[in-house]
C-alpha positions in Angstrom: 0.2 8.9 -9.2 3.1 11.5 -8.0 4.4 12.7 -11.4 7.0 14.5 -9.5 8.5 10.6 -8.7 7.8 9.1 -12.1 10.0 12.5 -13.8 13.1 11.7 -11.4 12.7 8.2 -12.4 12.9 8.8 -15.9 15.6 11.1 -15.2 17.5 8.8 -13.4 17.3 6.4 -15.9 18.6 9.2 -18.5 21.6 9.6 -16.1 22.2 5.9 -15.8 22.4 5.7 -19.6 25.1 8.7 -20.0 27.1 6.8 -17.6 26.7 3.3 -19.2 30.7 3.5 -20.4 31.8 3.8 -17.3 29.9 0.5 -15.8 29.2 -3.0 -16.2 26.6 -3.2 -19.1 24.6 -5.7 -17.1 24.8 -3.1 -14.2 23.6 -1.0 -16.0 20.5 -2.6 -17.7 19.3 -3.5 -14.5 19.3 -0.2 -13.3 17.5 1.2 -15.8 15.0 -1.7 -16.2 14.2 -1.1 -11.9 14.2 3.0 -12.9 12.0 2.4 -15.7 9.8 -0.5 -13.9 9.2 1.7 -10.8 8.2 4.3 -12.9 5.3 2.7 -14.8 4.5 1.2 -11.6 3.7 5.1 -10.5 2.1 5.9 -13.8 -0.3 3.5 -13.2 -2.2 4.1 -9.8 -5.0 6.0 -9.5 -5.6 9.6 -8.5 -7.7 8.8 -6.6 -8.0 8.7 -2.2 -10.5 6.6 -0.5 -11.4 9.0 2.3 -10.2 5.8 4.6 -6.6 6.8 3.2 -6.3 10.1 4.1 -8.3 13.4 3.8 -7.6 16.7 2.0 -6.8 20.0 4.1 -9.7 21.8 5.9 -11.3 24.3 3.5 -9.1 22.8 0.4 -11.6 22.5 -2.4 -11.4 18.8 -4.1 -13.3 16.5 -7.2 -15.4 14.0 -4.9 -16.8 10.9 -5.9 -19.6 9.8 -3.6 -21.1 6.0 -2.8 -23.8 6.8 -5.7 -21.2 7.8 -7.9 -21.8 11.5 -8.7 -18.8 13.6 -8.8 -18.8 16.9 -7.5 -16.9 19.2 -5.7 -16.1 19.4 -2.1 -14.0 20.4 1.0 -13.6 19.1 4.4 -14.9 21.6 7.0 -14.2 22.5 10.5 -15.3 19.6 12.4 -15.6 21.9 15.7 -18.3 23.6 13.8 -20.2 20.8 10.8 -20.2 17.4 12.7 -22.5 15.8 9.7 -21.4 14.3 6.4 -17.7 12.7 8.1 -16.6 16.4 8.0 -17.4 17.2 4.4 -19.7 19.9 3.4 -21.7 17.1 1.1 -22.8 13.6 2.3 -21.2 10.2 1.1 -17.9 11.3 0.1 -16.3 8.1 -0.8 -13.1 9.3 -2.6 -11.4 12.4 -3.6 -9.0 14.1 -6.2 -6.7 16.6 -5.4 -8.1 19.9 -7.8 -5.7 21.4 -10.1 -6.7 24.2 -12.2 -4.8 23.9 -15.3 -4.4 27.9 -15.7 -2.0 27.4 -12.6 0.0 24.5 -14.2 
């Protein structure tokens, strides 16, 4: 989920309502009804990568969830260096969520 999208959505639809007088009221339902749609659209999928999406940055610590479904934490390393484990520094990395530490939020 990018919250960043789902707050200019909201946002959007704010602005779309301050300028309901000057449009078509139907116009203007739709457009908030897509804002809003898209929106909830965003709110709902997962955190979540499958490492067959994408990967994290070299060294950037993540939340992994392996094929046996612990959850720890890992990073991709240096694949000129660590050849085992796809490039992670622990085996069977399966998915993984961007870390935020919520003392920098």
């Amino acid at each position: 989920m990018n919250k960043k999208k789902v707050k200019e959505l909201i946002e959007e639809a704010k602005h779309l309502a301050i300028l309901r007088k000057y449009e078509n009221r139907q116009t203007y339902l739709n457009n908030c009804i897509c804002c809003l749609k898209e929106a909830l659209e965003e709110l709902s999928k997962s955190d979540w990568v499958s490492v067959e999406d994408g990967l994290p940055p070299v060294d950037k610590e993540v939340v992994v969830l392996t094929i046996v479904g612990r959850i720890s934490f890992g990073h991709i390393v240096d694949k000129k260096i660590a050849k085992d484990y796809n490039g992670w520094n622990i085996p069977d990395v399966e998915y993984w969520l961007p870390f935020v530490d919520p003392k920098d939020e």
